[in-house]
C-alpha positions, 0 to 999 in steps of 0.5 A: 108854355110859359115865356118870360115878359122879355122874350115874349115879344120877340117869341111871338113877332117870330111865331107870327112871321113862320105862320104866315108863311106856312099859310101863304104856301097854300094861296097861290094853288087858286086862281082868286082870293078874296080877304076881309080888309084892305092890308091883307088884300094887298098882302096877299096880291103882293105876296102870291101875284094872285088878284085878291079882291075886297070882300065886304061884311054885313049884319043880319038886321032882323037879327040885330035891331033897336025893336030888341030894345026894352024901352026901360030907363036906365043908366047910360050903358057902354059895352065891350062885347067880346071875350075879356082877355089879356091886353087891349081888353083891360082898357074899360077898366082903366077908361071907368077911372077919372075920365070916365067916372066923372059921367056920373051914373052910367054902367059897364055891360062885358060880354063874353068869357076869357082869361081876364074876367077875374081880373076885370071882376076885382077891376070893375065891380060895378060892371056887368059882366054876362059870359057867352051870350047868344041868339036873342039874348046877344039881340037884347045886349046890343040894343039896350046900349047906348054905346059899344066901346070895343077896344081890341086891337087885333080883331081881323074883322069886327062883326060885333061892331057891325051888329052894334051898328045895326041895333043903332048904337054907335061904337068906339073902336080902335085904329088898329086892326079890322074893326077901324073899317066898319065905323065911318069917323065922326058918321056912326061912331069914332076911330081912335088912335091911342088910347086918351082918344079912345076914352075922350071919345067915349066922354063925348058920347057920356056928355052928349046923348044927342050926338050918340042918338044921331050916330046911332041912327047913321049907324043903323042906316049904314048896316042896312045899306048892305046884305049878305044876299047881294055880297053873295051873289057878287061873289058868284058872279066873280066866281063865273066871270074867273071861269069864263076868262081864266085867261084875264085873272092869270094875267092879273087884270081881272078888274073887281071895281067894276060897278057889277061888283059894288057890293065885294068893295063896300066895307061894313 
């Protein structure tokens, strides 16, 4: 359906409200919840009266990891990964203008399908732009980057950006949205707040390979410090300790920041 540019603000500011109260009408039928970022943990415990508990993401390293590096020289590489479509993912095209073009020689690498890929194609004719990729050829994508530069604003999460971490390249991301979470500022990448940051944080990374060879490396150690067996088996121990004292997370004091859930709170 289409709506005029005027409307459309509103059109989807109200669509967004009645979804989200059509699904809260379902999270108070459990006696826990558990969310991916820390607004909708506090969304929901304000919203339902439930205990709603951080749940941390990991990568899986042996998936995601510089031995999928070609090892070939090349030109200094940013990537997007994800699909190209309308709104924060025109912003490489508008970064590979002034700003960043004056960095000389380097290249785009866009992954994905969306609506915008014409649009980035007319836009960006020396990127490349590779569609869906999976398994080892999304491996290979990762680790032969030197920077990912993600500049959604709406992503929940950000998996990407932990599998870029985990194949030792640091990420640009945005202060909106989930992936601000999986990026420690100024350790494994940058978080940016609008978008002249998001681009002369990119041109740092353009102009100094030490500073992306070192964030790169934080980067990687930090997606090694969690895994999704330890995650999984905090999750299991919440769920025992919620049948065993059903009780205690009726009246909200079930306390997951105790140190035998260290892993549900640990972000990235």
């Amino acid at each position: 359906m289409w709506v005029p540019g005027r409307w459309s603000a509103g059109v989807l500011e109200r669509a967004e409200k009645w979804a989200l109260r059509g699904a809260l009408r379902f999270y108070p039928i459990p006696r826990l919840l558990f969310a991916p970022k820390p607004e909708i943990v506090a969304l929901l415990g304000a919203r339902t009266g439930k205990p709603c508990l951080l749940m941390s993401h990991s990568v899986d390293t042996e998936a995601f990891g510089p031995q999928f590096r070609d090892g070939q020289p090349r030109p200094f590489h940013d990537r997007l990964c994800g699909p190209p479509d309308a709104g924060a993912e025109r912003a490489p095209a508008r970064a590979a203008r002034p700003g960043l073009a004056r960095a000389g020689k380097r290249g785009f690498m866009i992954v994905g399908e969306g609506g915008e890929r014409l649009w980035l194609e007319q836009q960006m004719p020396q990127a490349e732009l590779t569609g869906v990729l999976t398994r080892r050829a999304l491996s290979r994508a990762f680790a032969n980057m030197d920077l990912f530069v993600f500049p959604s604003e709406t992503d929940t999460f950000g998996l990407a950006v932990l599998e870029a971490l985990g194949s030792r390249v640091p990420a640009v991301v945005t202060a909106s949205g989930g992936p601000k979470y999986s990026v420690q500022h100024g350790r494994t990448g940058f978080v940016a707040d609008n978008f002249d940051e998001f681009v002369a944080y990119a041109e740092r990374f353009l102009h100094d390979r030490k500073l992306a060879a070192g964030m790169g490396a934080s980067g990687h150690e930090h997606a090694r410090a969690t895994n999704w067996e330890q995650i999984f088996e905090d999750v299991h121990r919440t769920y025992e300790r919620c049948f065993l004292a059903p009780d205690e997370v009726a009246q909200g004091v079930f306390d997951a920041h105790e140190p035998e859930f260290g892993a549900l709170n640990r972000l990235g």
